[in-house]
MARBA-3410 file (N, C-alpha, C, O; in Angstrom, 1 decimal):
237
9.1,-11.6,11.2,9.9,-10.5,10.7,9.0,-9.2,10.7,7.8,-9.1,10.5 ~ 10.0,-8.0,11.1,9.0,-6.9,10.8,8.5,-6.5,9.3,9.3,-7.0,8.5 ~ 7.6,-6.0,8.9,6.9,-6.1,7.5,7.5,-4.6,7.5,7.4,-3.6,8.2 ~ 8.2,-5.1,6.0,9.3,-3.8,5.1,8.0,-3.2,4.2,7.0,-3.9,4.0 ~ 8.1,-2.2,3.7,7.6,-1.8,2.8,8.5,-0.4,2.0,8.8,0.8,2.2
8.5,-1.4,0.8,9.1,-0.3,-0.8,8.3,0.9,-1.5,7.1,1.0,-1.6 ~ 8.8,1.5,-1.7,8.0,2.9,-2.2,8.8,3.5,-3.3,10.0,3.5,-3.4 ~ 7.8,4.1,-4.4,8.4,4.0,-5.3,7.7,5.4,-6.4,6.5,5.4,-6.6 ~ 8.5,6.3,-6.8,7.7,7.0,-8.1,7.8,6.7,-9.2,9.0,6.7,-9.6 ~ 7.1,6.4,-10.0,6.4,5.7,-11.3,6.9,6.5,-12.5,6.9,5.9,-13.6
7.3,7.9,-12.4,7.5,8.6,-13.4,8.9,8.7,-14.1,9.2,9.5,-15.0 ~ 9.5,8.1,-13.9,11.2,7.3,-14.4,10.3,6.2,-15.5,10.5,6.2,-16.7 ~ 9.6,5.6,-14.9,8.7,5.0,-16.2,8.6,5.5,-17.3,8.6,4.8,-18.3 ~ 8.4,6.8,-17.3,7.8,7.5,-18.6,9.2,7.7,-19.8,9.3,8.3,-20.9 ~ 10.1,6.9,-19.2,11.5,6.7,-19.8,11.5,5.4,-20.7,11.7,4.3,-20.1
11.1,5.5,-22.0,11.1,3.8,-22.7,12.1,2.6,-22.1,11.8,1.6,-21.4 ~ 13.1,3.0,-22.5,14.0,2.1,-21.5,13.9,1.5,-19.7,14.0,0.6,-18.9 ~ 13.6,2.8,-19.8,13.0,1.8,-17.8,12.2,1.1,-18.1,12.4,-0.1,-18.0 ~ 10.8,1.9,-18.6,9.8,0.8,-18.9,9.9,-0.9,-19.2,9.4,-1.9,-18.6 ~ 10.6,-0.8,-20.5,11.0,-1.8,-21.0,11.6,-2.7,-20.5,11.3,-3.9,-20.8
12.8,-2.4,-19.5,13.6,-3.2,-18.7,13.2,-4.5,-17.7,13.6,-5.6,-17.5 ~ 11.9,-3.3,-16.8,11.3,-3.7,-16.0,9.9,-4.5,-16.5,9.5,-5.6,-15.9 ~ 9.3,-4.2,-17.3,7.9,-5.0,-18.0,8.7,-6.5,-18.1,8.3,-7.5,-17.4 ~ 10.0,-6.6,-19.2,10.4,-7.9,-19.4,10.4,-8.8,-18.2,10.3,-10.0,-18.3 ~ 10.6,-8.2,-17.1,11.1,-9.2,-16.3,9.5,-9.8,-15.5,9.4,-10.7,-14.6
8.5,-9.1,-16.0,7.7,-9.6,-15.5,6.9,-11.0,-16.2,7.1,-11.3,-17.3 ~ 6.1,-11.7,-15.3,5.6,-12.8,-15.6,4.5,-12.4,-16.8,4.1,-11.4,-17.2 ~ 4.3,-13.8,-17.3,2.7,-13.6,-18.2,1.8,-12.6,-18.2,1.5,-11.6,-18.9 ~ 1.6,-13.2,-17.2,0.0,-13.0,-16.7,0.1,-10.9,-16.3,-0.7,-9.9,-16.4 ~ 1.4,-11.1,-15.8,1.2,-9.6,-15.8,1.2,-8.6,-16.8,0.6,-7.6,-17.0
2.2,-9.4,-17.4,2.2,-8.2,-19.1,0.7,-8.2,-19.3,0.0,-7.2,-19.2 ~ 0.5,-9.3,-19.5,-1.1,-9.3,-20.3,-2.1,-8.1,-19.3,-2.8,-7.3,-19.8 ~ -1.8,-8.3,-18.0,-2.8,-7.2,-17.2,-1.7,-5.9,-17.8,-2.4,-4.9,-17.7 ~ -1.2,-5.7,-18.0,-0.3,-4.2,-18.1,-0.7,-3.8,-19.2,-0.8,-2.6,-19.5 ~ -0.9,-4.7,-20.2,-1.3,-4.6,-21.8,-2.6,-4.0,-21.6,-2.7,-2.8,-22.0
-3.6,-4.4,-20.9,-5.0,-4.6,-20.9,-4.9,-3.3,-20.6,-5.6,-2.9,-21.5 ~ -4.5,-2.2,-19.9,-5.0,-0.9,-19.6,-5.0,0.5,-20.6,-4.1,0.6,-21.4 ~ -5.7,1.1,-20.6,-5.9,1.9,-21.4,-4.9,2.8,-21.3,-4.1,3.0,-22.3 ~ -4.8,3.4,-20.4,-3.9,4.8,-20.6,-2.4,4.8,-20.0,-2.3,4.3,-18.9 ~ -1.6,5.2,-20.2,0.2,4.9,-19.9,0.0,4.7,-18.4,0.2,3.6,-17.8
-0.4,6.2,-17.7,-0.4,6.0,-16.9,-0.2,4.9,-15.9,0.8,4.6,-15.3 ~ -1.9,4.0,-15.9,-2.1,2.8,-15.3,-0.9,1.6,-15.9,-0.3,0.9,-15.0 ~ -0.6,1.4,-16.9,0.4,0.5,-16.9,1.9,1.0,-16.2,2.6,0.2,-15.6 ~ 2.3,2.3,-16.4,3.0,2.6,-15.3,3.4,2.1,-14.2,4.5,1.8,-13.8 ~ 1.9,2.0,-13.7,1.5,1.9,-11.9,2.1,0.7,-11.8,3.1,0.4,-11.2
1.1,-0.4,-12.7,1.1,-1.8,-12.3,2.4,-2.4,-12.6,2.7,-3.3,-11.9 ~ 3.2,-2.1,-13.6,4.9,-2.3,-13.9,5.7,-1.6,-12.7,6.9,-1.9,-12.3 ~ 4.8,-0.5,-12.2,6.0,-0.3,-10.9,5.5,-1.0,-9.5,6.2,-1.0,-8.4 ~ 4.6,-1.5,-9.7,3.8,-2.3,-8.1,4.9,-3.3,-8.5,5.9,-3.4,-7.7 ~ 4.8,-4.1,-9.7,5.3,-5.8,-10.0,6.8,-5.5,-9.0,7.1,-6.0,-7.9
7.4,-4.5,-10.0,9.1,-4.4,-9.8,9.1,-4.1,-8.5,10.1,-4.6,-8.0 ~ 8.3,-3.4,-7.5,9.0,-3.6,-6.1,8.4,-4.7,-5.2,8.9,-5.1,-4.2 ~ 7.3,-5.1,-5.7,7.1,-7.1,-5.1,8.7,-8.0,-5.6,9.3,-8.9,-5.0 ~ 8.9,-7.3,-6.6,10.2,-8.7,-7.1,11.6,-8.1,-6.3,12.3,-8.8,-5.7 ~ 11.7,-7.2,-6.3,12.8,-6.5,-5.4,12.6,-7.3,-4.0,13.6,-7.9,-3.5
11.4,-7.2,-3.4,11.1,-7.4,-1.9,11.0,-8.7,-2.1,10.5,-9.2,-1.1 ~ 11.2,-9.5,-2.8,11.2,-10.9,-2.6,13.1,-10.9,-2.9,13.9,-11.4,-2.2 ~ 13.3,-10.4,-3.8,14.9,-10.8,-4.1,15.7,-10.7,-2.8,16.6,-11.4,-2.5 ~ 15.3,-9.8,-2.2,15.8,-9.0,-0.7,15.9,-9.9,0.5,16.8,-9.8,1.4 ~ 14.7,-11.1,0.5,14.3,-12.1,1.0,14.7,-13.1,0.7,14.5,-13.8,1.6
15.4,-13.8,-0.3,15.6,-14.7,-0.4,15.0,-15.6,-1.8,15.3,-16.7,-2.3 ~ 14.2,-15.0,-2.0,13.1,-15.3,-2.8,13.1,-15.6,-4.5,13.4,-14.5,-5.0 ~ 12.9,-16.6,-5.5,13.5,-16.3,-6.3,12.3,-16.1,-7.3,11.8,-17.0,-7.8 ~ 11.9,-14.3,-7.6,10.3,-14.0,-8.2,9.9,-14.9,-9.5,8.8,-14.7,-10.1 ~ 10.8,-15.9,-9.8,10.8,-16.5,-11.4,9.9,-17.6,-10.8,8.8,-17.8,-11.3
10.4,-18.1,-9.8,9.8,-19.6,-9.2,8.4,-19.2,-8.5,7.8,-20.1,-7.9 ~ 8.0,-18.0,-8.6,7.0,-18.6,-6.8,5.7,-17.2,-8.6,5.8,-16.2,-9.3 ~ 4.3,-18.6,-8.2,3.4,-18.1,-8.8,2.1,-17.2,-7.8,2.1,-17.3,-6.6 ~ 1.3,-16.5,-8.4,0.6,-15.7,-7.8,-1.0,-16.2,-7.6,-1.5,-16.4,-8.7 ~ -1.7,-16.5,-6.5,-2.8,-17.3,-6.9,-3.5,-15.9,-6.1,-2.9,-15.1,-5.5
-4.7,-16.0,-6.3,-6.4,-15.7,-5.8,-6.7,-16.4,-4.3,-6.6,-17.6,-4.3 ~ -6.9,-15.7,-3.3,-6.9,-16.4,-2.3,-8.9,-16.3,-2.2,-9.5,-15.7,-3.1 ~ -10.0,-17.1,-0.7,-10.9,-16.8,-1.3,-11.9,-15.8,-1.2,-13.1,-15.9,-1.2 ~ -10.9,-14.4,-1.0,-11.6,-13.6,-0.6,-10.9,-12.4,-2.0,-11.2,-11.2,-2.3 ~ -9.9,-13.1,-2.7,-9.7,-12.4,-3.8,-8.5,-11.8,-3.3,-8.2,-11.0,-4.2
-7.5,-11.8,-2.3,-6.8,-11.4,-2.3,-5.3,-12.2,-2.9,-5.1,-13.4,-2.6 ~ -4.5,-11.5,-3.6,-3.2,-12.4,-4.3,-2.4,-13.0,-2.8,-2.4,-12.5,-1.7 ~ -1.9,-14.1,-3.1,-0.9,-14.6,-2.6,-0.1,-15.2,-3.1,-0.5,-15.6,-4.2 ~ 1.1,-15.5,-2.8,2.6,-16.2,-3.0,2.6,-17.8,-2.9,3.2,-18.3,-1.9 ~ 2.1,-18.8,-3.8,1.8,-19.8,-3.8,3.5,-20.5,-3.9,4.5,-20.3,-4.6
3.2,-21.7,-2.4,4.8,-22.0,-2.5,5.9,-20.9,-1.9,7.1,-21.3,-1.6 ~ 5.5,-19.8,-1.7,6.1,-18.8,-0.4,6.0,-18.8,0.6,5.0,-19.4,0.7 ~ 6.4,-18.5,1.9,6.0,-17.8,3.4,6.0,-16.4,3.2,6.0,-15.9,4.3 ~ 6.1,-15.4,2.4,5.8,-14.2,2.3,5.0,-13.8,2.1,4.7,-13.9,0.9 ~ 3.8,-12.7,3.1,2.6,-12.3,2.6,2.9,-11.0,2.0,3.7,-10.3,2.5
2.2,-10.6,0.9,2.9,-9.4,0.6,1.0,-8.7,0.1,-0.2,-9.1,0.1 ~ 1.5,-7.5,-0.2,-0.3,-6.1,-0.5,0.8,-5.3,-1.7,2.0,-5.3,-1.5 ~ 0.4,-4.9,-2.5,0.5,-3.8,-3.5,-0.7,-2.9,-3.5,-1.9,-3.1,-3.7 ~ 0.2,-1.7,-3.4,-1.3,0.0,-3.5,-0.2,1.1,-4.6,1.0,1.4,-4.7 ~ -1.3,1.2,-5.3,-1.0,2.4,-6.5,-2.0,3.8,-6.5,-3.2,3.8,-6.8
-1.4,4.6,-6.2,-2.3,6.3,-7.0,-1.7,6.8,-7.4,-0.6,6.8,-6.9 ~ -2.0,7.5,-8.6,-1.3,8.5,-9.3,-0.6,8.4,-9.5,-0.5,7.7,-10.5 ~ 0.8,8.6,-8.8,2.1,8.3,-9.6,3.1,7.7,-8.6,4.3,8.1,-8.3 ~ 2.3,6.8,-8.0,3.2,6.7,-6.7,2.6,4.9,-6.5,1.4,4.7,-6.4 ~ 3.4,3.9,-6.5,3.5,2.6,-5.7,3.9,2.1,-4.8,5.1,2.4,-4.6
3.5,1.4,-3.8,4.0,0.7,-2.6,4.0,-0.9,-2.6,3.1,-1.3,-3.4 ~ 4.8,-1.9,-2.0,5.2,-3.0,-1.4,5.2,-3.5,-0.2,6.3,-3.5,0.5 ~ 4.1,-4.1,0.2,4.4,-4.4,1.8,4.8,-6.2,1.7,4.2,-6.9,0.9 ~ 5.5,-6.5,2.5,6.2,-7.5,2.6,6.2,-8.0,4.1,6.4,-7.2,5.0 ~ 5.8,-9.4,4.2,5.7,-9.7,5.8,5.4,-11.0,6.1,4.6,-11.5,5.3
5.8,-12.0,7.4,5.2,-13.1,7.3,4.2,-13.4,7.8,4.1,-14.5,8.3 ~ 3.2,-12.4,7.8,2.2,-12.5,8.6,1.5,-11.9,7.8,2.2,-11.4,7.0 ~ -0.2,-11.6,7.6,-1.0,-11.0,6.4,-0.7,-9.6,7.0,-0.7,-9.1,8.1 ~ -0.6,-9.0,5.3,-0.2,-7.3,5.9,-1.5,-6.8,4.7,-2.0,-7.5,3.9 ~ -1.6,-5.6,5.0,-1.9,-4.4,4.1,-1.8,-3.4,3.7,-2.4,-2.6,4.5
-1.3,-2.7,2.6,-0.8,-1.1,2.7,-2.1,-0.4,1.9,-3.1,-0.8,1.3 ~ -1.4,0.9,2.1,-2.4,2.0,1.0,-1.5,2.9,1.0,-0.5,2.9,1.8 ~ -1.6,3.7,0.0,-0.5,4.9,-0.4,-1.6,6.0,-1.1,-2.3,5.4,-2.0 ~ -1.8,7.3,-0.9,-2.8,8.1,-1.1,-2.3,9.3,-1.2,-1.4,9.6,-0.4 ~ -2.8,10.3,-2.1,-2.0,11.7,-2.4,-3.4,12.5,-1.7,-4.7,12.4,-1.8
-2.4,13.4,-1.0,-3.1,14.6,0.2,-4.3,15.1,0.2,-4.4,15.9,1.0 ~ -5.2,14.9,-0.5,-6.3,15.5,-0.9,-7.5,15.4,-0.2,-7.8,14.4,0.5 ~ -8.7,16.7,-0.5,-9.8,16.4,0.7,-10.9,15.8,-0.1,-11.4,16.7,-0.8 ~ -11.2,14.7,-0.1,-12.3,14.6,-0.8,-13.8,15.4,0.0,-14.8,15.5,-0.7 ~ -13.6,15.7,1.2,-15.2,16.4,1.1,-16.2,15.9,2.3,-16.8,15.0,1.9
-16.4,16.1,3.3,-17.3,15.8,4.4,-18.9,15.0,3.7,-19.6,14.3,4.4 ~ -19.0,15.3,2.6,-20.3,14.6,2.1,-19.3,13.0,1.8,-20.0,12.1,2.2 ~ -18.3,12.6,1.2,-17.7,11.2,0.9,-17.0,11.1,2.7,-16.9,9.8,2.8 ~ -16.6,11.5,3.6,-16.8,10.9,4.8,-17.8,10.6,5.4,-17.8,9.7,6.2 ~ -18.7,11.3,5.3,-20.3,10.8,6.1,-21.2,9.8,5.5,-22.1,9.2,6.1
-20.7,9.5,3.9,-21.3,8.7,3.2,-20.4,7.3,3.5,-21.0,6.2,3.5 ~ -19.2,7.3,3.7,-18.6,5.7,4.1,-17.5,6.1,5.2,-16.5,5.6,4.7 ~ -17.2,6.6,6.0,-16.7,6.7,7.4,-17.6,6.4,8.4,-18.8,6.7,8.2 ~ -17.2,5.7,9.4,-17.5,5.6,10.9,-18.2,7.2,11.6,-18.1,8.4,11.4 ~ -18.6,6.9,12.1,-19.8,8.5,12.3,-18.5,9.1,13.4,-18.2,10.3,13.4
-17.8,8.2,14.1,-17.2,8.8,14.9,-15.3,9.8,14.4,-14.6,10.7,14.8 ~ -15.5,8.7,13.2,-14.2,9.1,12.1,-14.7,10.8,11.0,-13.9,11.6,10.5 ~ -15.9,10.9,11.1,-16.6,11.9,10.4,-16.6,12.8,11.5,-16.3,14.0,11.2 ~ -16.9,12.5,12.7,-16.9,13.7,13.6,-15.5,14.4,13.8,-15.4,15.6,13.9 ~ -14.3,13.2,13.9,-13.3,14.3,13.5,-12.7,15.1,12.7,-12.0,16.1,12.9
-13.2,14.2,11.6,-13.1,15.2,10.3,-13.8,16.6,10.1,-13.4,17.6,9.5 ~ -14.6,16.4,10.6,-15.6,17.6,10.5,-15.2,18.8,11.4,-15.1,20.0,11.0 ~ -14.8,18.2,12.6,-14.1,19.4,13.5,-12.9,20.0,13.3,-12.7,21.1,13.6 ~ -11.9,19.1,12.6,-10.7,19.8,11.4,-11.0,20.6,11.3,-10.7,21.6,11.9 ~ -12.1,20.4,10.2,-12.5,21.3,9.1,-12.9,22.5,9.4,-12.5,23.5,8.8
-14.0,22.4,10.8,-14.3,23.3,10.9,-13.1,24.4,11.8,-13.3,25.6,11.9 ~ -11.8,23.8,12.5,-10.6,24.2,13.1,-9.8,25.0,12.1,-8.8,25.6,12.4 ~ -10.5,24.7,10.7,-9.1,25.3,9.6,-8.3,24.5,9.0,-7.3,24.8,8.3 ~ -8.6,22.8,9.6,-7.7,22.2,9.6,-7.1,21.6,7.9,-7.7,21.8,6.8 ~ -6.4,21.1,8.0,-5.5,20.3,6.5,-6.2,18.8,5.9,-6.7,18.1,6.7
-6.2,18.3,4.5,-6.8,17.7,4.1,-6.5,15.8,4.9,-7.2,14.7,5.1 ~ -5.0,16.4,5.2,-4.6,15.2,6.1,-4.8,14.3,7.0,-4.0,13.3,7.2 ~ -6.1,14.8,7.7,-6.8,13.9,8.7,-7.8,12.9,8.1,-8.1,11.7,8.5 ~ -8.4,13.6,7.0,-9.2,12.6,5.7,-8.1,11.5,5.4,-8.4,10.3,5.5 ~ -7.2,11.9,5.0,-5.9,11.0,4.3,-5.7,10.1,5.2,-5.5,9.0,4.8
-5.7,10.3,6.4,-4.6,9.3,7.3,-6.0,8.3,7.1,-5.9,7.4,6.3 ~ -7.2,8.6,7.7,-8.0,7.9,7.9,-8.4,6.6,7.1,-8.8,5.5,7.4 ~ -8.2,7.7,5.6,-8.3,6.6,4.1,-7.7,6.1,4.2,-8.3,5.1,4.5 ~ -6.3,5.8,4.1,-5.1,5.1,4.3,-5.3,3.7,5.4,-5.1,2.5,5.1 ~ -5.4,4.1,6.4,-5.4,2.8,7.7,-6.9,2.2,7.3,-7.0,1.0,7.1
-7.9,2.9,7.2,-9.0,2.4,6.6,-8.8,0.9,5.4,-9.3,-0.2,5.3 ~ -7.9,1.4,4.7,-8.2,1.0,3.5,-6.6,-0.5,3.6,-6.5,-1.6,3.1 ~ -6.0,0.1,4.4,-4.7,-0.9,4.7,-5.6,-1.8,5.9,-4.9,-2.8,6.1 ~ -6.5,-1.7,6.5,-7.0,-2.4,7.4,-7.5,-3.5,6.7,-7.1,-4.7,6.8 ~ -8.7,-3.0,5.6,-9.7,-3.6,5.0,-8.6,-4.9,3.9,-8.8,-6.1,3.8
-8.0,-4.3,3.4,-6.9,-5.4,2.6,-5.8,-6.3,3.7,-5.3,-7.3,3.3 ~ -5.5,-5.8,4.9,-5.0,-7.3,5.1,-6.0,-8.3,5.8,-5.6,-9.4,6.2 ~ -7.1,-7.9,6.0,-8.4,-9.0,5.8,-8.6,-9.9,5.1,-8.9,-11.1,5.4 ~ -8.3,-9.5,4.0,-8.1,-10.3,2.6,-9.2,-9.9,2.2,-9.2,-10.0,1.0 ~ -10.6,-9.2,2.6,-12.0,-8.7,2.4,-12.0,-7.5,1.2,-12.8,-7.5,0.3
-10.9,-6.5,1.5,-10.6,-5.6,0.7,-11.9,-4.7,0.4,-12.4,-4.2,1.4 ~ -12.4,-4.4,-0.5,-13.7,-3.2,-1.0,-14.9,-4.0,-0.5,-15.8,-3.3,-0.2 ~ -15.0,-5.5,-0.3,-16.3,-6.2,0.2,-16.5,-5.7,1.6,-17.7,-5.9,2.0 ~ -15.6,-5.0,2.4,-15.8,-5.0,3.7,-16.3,-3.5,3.8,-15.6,-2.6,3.5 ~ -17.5,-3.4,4.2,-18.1,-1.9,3.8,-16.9,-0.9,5.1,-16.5,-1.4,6.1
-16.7,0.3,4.9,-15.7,1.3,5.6,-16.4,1.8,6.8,-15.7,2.2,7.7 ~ -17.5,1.9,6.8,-18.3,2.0,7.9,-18.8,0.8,9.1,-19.6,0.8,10.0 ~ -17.9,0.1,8.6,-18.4,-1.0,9.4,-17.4,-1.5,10.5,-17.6,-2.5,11.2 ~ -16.4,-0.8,10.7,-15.3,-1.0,11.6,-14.5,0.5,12.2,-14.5,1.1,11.2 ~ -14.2,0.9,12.7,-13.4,2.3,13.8,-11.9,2.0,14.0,-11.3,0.9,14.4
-11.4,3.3,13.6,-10.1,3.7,13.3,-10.0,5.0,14.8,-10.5,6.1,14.9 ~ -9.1,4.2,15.7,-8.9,5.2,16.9,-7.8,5.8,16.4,-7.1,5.0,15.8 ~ -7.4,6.6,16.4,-6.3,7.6,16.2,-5.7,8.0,17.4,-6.5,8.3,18.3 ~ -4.0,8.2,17.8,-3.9,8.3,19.3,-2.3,7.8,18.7,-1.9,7.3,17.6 ~ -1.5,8.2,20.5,-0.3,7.4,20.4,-0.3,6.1,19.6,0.3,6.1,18.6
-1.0,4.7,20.1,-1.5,3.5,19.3,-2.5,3.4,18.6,-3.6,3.1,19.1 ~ -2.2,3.9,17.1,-3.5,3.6,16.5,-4.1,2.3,16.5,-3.3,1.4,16.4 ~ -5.3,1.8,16.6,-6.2,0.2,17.0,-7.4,0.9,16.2,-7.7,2.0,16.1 ~ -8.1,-0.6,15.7,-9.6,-1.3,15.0,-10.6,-1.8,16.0,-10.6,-2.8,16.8 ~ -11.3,-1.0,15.9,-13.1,-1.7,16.6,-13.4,-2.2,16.0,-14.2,-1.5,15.5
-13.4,-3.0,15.5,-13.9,-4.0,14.4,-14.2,-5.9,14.8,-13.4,-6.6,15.4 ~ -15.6,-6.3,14.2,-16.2,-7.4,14.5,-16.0,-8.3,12.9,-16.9,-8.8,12.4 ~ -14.4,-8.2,12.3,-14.6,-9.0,11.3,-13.8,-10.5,11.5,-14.1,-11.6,11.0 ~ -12.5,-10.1,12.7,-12.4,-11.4,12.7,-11.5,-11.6,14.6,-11.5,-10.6,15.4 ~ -11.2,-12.4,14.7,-10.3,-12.6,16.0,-9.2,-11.7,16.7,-8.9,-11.3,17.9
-8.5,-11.4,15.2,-7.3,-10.8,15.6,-6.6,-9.9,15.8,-7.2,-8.9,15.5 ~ -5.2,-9.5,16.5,-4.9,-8.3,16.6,-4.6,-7.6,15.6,-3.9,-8.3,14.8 ~ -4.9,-6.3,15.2,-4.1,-5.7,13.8,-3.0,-4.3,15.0,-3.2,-3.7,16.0 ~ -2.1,-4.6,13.9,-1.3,-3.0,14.2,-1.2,-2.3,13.1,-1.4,-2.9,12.1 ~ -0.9,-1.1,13.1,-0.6,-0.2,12.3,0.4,0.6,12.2,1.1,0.9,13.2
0.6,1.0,11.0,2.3,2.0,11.0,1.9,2.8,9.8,1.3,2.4,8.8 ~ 2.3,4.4,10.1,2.1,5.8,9.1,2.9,6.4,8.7,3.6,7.3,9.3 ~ 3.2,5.9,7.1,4.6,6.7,6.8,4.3,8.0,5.9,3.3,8.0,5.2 ~ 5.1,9.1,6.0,4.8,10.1,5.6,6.1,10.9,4.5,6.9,11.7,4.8 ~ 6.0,10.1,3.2,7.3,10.5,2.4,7.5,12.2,2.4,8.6,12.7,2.0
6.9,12.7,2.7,6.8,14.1,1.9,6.9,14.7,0.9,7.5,15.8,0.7 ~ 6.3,13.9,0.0,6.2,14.1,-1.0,4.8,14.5,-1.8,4.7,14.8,-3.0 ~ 3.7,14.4,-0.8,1.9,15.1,-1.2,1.3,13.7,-1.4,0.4,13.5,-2.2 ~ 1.8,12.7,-0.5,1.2,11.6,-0.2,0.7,10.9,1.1,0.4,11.7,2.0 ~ 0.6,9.6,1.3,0.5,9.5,2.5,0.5,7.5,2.3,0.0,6.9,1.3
1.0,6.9,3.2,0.9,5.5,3.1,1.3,4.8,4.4,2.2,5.0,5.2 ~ 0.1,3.8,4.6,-0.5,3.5,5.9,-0.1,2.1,5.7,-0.1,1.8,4.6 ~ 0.4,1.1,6.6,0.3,-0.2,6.6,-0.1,-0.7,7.4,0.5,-0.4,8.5 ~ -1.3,-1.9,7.6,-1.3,-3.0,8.8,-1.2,-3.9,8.7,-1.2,-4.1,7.5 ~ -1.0,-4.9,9.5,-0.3,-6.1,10.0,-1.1,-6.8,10.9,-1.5,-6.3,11.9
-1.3,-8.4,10.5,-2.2,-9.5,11.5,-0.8,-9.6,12.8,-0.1,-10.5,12.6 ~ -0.6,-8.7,13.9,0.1,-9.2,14.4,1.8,-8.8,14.5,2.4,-8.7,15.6 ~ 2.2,-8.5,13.6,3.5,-8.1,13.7,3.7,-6.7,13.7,2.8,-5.8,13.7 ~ 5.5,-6.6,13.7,5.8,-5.2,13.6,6.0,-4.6,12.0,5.6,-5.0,10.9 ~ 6.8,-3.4,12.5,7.4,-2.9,10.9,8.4,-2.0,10.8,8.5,-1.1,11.7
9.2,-1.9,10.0,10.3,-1.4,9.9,10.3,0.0,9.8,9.7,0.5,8.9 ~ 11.3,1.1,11.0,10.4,2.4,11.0,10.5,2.8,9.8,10.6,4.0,10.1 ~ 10.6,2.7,8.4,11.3,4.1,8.1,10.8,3.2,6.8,11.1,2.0,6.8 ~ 10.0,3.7,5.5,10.0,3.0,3.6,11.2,3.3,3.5,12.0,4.2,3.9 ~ 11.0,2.0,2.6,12.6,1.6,2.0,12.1,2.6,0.1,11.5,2.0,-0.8
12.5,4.1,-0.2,12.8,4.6,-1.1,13.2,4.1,-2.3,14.4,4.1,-2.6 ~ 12.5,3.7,-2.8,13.0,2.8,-4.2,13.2,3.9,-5.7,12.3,4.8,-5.9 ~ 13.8,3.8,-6.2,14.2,4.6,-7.6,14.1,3.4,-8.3,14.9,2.5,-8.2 ~ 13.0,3.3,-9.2,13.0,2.6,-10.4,13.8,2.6,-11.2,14.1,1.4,-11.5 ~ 14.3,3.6,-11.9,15.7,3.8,-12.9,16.4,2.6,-12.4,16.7,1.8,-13.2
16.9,2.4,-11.2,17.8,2.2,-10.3,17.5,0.2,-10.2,18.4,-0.6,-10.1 ~ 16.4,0.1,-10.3,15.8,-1.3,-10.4,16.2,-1.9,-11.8,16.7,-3.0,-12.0 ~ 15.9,-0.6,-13.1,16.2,-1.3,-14.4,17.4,-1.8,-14.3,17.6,-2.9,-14.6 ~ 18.4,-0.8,-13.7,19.7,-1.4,-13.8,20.4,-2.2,-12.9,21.6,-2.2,-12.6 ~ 19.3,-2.9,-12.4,20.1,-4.1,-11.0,20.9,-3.3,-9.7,21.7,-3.8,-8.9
20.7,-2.0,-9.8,20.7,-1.6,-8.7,20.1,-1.2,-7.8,19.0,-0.6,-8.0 ~ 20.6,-1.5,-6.5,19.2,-1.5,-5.3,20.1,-0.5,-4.3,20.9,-0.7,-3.4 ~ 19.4,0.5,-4.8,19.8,2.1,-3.2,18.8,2.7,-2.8,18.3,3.7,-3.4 ~ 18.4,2.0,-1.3,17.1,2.5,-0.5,17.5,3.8,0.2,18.3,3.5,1.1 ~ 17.3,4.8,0.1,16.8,5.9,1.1,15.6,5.8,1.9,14.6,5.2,1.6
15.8,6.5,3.0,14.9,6.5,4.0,14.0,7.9,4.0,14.2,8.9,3.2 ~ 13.2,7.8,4.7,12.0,8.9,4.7,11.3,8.9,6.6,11.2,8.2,7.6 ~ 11.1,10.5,5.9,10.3,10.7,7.7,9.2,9.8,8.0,8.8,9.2,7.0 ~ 8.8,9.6,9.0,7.6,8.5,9.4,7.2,8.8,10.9,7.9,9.1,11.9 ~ 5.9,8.6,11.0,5.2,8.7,11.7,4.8,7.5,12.4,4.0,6.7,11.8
5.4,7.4,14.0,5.4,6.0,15.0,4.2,6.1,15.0,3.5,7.1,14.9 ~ 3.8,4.9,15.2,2.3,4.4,15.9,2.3,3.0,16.5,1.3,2.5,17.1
END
């Protein structure tokens, strides 16, 4: 299947009633991680990551009550008792859902430059060199962003995630974005969606395709057992 991915703003959360709606339906183990966080915000995030994994499983066929979440051994969650591989990414006030039968990865990232000293310190020398020529072209924080993003959606459908140092593999940018990378056999692809909304979210895939266009999720819309996806601009690759 091509690997869907849900997208979602977190700030309908800040509504008790959403909140509440959607926490209930989550399992144990997650309340207890949603409890454990300190500040609204972060339990926000992770009540809105849960609610669009259970959406993208309902969507599927899937029934989120029955299928438990294990630790795979590189630390990445899986769907014990599923064929669906699925990645959750949270910043700021924004969640994503990648869903697929094949290992996927996403990232979701708000526009910002962190700074040619944090790309020279963990980018590819050759990912730094383009960044640097942006920069010095006048260019927008967005070339940093795409990079973080596929970077970081690369590194998670490895299942390796933060262990796999960022410098240790190349992000070609081009009609087909492709990985130089010596971590394992396979082919990865990539797909660059661009909500416009002062974000940015990348997904890759061991192998498969993806659906052009995030599936727009309204949380409100989740509390109340309703499911109306809009679509968003996106960028082929």
């Amino acid at each position: 299947m091509k690997a869907r991915t849900y997208y979602a703003d977190t700030r309908p959360l800040e509504e008790p009633s959403v909140y509440s709606a959607l926490y209930r339906r989550m399992p144990a183990r997650r309340k207890e991680k949603a409890d454990r966080f300190l500040f609204p915000k972060d339990r926000r995030l992770c009540v809105g990551a849960w609610a669009l994994l259970r959406r993208a499983l309902e969507d599927l066929g899937e029934d989120p009550d029955e299928i438990v979440i294990e630790a795979g051994s590189g630390g990445k969650p899986f769907l014990e008792g599923s064929w669906v591989s699925f990645n959750l990414s949270h910043s700021e006030e924004r969640v994503a859902c990648s869903v697929s039968d094949t290992d996927v990865g996403c990232d979701v990232e708000p526009v910002i430059y962190a700074g040619l000293d944090m790309a020279k310190a963990f980018f590819h020398g050759s990912e730094y060199d383009d960044i640097a020529a942006a920069q010095s072209a006048g260019g927008t924080p967005e070339l940093f962003c795409r990079y973080w993003t596929l970077k970081e959606s690369f590194m998670k459908a490895t299942g390796l995630g933060m262990s796999l140092p960022l410098d240790s593999f190349r992000i070609d940018l081009g009609d087909q974005i492709r990985v130089d990378q010596r971590v394992d056999g396979r082919e990865y692809r990539f797909k660059e969606y661009d909500p416009s909304d002062g974000y940015r979210c990348a997904v890759c895939s061991a192998g498969g395709g993806f659906e052009p266009s995030l599936r727009l999720t309204d949380l409100s819309d989740l509390a109340r057992n309703r499911t109306i996806y809009r679509t968003t601009a996106m960028r082929s690759t």
